[in-house]
C-alpha positions as CSV (number, residue, x, y, z in Angstrom):
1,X,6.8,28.3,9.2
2,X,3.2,26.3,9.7
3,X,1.9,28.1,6.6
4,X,5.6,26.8,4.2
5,X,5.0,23.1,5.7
6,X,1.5,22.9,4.7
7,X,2.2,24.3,1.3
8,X,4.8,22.0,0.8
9,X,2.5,19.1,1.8
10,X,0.2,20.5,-1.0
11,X,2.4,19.9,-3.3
12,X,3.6,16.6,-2.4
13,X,-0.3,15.4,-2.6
14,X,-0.5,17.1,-5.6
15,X,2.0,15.2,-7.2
16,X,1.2,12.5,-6.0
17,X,-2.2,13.2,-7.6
18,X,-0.6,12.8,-11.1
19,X,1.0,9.6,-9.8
20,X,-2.4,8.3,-9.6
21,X,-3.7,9.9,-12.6
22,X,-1.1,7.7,-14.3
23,X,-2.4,4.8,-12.4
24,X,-5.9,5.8,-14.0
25,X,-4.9,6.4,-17.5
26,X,-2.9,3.1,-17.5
27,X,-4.0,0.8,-14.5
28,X,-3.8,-2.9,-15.8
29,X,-7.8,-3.0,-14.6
30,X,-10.7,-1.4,-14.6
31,X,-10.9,-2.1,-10.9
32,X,-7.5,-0.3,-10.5
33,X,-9.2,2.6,-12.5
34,X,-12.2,3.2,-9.9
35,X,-9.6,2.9,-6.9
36,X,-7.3,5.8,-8.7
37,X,-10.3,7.8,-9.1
38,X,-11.4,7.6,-5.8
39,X,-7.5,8.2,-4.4
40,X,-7.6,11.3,-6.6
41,X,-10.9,12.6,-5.3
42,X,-9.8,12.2,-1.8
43,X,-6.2,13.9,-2.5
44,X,-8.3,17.0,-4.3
45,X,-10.2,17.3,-0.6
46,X,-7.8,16.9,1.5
47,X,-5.6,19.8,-0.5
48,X,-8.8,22.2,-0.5
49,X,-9.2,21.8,3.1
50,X,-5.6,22.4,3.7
51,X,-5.1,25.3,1.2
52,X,-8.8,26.6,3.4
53,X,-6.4,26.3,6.1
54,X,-3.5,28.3,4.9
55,X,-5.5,31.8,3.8
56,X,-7.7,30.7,6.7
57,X,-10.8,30.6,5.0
58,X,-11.7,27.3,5.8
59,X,-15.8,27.2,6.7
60,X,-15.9,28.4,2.8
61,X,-13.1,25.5,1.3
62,X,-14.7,22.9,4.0
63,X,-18.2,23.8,2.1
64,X,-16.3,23.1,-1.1
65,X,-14.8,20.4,0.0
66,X,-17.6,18.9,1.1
67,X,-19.7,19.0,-2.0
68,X,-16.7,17.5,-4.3
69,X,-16.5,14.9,-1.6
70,X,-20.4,13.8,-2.5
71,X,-19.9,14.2,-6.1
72,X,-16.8,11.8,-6.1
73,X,-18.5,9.5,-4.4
74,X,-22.0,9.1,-6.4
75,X,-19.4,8.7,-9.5
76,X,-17.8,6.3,-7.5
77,X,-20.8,4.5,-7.2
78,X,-21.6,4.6,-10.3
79,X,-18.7,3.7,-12.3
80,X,-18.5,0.6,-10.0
81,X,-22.2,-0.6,-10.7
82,X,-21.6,0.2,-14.4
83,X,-18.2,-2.1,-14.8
84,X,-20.2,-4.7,-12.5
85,X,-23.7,-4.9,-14.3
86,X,-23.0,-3.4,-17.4
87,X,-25.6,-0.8,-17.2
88,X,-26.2,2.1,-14.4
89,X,-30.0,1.4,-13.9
């Protein structure tokens, strides 16, 4: 019963993943943009730690999960230095 509420949680976050993948493709800013990028990063980690959960290997989707969870937010970073300066560096 745990495991069928989780998996049905995963698939509410994932579509509401596309929801904000719509909100990235067509947000009326660039600001809007970053933010949908960054709610889709976090969605993507919570769902791997969760689906970790479910086959219960989660020290291995928590490793995973970690790592996207840096990448996600250096591109953060740098996609909000670039729309505010014009340039990474």
């Amino acid at each position: 019963m745990e495991q069928l509420l989780l998996l049905i949680t995963c698939l509410g976050l994932i579509i509401l993943t596309f929801v904000s993948l719509y909100r990235a493709v067509v947000g009326p800013s660039p600001a809007d943009r970053v933010v949908a990028i960054n709610v889709i990063g976090t969605k993507t980690v919570i769902v791997l730690i969760l689906i970790g959960y479910i086959f219960q290997e989660t020290p291995f989707y928590v490793d995973v999960a970690l790592v996207y969870t840096l990448i996600s937010f250096l591109l953060t970073i740098g996609v909000a230095r670039y729309l505010e300066r014009g340039t990474i560096t």
